[in-house]
C-alpha positions as semicolon CSV with decimal commas, in nm:
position;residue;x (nm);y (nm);z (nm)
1;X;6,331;11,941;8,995
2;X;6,512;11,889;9,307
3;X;6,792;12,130;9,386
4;X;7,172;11,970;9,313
5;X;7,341;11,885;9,646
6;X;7,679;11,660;9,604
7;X;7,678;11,373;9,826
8;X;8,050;11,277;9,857
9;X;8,202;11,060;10,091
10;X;8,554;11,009;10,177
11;X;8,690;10,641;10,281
12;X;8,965;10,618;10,570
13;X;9,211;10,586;10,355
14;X;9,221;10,914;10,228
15;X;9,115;11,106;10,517
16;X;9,460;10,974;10,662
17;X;9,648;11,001;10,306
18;X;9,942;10,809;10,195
19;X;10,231;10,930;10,445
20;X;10,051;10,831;10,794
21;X;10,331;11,072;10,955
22;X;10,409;11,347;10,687
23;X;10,659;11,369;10,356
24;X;10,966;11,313;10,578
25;X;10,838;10,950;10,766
26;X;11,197;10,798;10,744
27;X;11,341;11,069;10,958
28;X;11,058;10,984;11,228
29;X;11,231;10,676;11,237
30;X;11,572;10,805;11,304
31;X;11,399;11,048;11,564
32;X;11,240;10,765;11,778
33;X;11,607;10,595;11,812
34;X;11,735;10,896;12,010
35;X;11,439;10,906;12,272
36;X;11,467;10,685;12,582
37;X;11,128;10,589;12,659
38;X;10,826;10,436;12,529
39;X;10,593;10,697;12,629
40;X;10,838;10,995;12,443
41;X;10,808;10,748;12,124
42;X;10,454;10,737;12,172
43;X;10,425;11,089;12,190
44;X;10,643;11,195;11,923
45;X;10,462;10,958;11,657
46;X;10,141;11,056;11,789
47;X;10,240;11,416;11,720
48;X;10,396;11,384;11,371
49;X;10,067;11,156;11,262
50;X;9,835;11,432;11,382
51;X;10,027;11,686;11,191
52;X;10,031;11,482;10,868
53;X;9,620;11,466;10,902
54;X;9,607;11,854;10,936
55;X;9,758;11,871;10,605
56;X;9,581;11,601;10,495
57;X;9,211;11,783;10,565
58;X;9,321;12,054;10,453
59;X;9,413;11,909;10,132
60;X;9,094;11,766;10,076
61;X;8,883;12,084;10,193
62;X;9,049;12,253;9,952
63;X;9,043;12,002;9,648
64;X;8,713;11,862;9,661
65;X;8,478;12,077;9,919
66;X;8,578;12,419;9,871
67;X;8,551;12,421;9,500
68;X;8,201;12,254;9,461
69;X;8,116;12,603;9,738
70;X;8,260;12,875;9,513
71;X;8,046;12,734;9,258
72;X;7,760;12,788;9,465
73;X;7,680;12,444;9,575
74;X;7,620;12,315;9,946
75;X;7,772;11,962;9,913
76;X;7,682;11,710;10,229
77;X;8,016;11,515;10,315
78;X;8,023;11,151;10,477
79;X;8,337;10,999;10,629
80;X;8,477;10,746;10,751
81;X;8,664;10,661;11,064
82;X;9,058;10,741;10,985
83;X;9,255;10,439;10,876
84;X;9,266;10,162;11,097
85;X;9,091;10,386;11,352
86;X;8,815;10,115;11,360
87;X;9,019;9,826;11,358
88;X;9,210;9,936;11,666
89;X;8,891;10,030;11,856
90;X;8,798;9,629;11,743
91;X;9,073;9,549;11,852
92;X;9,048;9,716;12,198
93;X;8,721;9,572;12,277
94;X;8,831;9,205;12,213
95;X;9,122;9,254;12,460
96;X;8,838;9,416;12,730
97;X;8,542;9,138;12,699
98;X;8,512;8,838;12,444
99;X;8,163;8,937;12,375
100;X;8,088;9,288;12,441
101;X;7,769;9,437;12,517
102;X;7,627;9,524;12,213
103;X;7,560;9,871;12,309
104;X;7,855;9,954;12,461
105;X;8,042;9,794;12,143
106;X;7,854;10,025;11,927
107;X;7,955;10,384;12,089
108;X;8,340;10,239;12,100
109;X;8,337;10,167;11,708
110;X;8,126;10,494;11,639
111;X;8,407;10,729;11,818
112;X;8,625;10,672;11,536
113;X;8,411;10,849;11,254
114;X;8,267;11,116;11,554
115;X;8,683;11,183;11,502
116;X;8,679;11,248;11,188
117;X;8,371;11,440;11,085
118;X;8,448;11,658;11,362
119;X;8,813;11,704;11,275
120;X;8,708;11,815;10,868
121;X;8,457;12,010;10,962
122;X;8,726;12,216;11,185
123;X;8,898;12,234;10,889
124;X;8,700;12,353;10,690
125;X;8,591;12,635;10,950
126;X;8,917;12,696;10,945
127;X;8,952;12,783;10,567
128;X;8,644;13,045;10,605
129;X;8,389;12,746;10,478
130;X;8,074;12,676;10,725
131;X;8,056;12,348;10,840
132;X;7,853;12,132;11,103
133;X;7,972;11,797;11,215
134;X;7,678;11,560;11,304
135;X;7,616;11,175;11,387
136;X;7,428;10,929;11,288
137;X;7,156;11,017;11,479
138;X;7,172;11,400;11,442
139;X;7,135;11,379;11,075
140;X;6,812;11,156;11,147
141;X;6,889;10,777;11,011
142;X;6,678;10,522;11,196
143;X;6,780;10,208;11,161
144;X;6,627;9,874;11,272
145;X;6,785;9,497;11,374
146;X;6,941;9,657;11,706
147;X;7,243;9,819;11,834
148;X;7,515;9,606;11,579
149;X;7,485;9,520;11,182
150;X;7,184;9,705;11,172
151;X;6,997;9,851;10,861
152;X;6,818;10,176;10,764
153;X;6,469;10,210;10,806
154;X;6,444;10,567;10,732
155;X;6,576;10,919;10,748
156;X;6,455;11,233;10,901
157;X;6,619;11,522;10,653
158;X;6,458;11,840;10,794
159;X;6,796;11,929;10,999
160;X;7,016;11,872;10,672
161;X;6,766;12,043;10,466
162;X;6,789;12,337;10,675
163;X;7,137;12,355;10,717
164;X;7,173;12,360;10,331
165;X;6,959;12,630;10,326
166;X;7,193;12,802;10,519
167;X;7,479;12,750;10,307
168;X;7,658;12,551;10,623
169;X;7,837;12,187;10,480
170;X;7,740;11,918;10,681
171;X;7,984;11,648;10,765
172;X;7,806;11,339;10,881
173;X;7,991;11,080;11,087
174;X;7,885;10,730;10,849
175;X;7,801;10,398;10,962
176;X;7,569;10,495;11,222
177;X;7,212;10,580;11,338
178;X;6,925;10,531;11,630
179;X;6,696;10,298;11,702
180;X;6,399;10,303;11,964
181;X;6,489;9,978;12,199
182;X;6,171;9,824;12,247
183;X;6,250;9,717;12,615
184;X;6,345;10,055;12,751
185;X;6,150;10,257;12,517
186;X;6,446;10,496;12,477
187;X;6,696;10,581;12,152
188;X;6,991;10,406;12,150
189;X;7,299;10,448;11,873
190;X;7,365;10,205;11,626
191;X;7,626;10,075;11,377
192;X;7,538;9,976;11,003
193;X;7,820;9,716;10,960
194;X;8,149;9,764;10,786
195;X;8,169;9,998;10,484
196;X;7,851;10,124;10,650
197;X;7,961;10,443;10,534
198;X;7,871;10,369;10,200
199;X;7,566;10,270;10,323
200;X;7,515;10,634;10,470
201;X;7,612;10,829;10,151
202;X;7,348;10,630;9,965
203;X;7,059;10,645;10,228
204;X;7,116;11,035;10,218
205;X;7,122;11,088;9,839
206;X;6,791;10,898;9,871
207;X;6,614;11,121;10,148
208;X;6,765;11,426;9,936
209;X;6,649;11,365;9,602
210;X;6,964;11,344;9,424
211;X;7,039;11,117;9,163
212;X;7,384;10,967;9,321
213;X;7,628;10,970;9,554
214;X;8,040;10,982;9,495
215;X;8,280;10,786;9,691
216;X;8,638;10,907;9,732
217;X;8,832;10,614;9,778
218;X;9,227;10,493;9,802
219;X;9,167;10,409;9,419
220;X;9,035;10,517;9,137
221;X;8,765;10,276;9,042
222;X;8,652;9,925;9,007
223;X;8,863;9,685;8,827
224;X;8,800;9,344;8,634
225;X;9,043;9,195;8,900
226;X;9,305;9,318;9,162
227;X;9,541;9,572;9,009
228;X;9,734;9,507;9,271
229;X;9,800;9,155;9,181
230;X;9,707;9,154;8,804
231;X;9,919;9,415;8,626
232;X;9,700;9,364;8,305
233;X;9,400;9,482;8,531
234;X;9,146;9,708;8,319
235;X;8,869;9,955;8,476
236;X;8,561;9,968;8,457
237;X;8,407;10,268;8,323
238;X;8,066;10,156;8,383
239;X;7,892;9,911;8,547
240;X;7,549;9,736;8,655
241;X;7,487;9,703;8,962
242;X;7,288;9,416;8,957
243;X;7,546;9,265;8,741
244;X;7,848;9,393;9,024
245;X;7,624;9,195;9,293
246;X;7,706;8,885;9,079
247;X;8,053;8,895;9,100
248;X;8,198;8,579;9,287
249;X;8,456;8,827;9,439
250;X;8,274;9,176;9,532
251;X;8,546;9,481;9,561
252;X;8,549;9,582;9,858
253;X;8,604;9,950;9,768
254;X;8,244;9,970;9,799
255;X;7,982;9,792;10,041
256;X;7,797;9,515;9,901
257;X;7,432;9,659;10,138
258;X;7,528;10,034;9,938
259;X;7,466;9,865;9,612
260;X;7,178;9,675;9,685
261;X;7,047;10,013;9,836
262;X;7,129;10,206;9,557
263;X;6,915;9,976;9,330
264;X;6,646;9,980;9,572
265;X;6,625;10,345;9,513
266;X;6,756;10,434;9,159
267;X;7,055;10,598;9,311
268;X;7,400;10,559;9,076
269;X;7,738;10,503;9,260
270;X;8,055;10,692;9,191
271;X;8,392;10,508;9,258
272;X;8,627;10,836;9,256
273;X;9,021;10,869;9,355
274;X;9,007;11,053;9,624
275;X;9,362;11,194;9,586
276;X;9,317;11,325;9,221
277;X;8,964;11,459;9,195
278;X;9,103;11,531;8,737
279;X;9,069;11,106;8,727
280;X;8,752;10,980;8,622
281;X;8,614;10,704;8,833
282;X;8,387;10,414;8,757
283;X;7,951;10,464;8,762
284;X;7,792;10,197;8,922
285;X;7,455;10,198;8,733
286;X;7,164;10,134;8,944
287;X;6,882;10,395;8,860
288;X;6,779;10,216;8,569
């Protein structure tokens, strides 16, 4: 029997938490109206958005991480890129060139989970918990189809295996990996897609022997339809996944390539709240 090592990953969302800038965001307001320039509103925000995501880690190290290590497990942590960090780095490339490079394309959008990782893992240092931030590559997922969209072909786990061993959490940067470019014969990075994370979690549950992987997300499961539109919404405690791949309108809390991963494998799927780790989530079934 394979030893138990969580696999929990943590969306965006709720690496940056609710208040982007703190408890107190309408007196940020009020503070920008008395600076004169652009660049002292710029800093100011800048400042009270990096403090809120201090608290923020620490708020997760110490609901979800640190617990699972004073039990005597070594969990192995996937994030995300901070909210919107990906869509601004999109963003950014689209106003540099139309049609990027794919290459260079792929080490912009990667920076924003290489931000991340390496921020919780400081974090957690700081709250007397081991940790090692790694990348894609670094945690050894080689992936196939190029620099952009591309898919995981396998994973190397001797690293994370030995860092487990000694008692250090690894916090992987998701949605990225290596390939070997076939014209210059060197590694290059790559980029699963979006909600590649996802993609990650489950592709290391797999090359760990573990039975599933949790995903802290922004809600607390998978509804029959939008809670946010449908007030009558009802979760789902359970679900398929073969059936979930049928659905006409997939959720996007979780990545449609995870699932179909995740069956591929026998690996179940746990949607989780990632700000209330007392509310049960909903299992996507796919080990049987």
């Amino acid at each position: 029997m394979s030893t138990q090592i969580p696999i929990l990953k943590f969306g965006g969302r709720v690496l940056q938490g609710y208040e982007r800038f703190g408890p107190n965001e309408s007196s940020v307001v009020e503070q920008c109206h008395e600076l004169a320039t652009a660049n002292e509103i710029y800093r100011l925000v800048e400042q009270k958005r990096n403090e809120a995501r201090a608290t923020r880690l620490r708020e997760i190290a110490e609901d979800f991480i640190l617990p699972l290590r004073a039990a005597g497990a070594v969990p192995v942590i996937v994030v995300s890129a901070f909210d919107w960090a990906t869509d601004k780095l999109d963003q950014l490339s689209t106003y540099i060139a139309p049609e990027p490079v794919d290459r260079e394309y792929a080490r912009l959008l990667m920076s924003g989970e290489l931000r991340a990782n390496s921020s919780l893992a400081m974090a957690l240092e700081a709250l007397g918990c081991s940790a090692y931030s790694m990348t894609g590559r670094e945690v050894g997922i080689r992936t196939k189809h190029g620099a952009v969209g591309a898919l995981i072909q396998s994973v190397d786990e001797g690293y994370l295996r030995h860092l487990i061993g000694e008692e250090i959490v690894p916090v992987v940067a998701g949605f990225q990996g290596y390939y070997r470019d076939s014209e210059t014969g060197r590694n290059e990075v790559s980029i699963l897609g979006r909600g590649g994370s996802n993609l990650t979690a489950v592709a290391l549950a797999h090359a760990l022997d573990q039975p599933e992987a949790i995903m802290y997300s922004n809600v607390d499961g998978i509804y029959d339809r939008a809670p946010s539109v449908h007030g009558d919404a009802q979760k789902i405690e359970e679900i398929d996944g073969r059936e979930l791949l049928q659905w006409p309108d997939f959720p996007q809390v979780i990545q449609q390539e995870a699932v179909e991963y995740a069956l591929g494998y026998g690996i179940d799927i746990w949607i989780r709240s990632g700000f209330d780790p007392e509310l049960g989530g909903t299992r996507i079934i796919c080990s049987e």
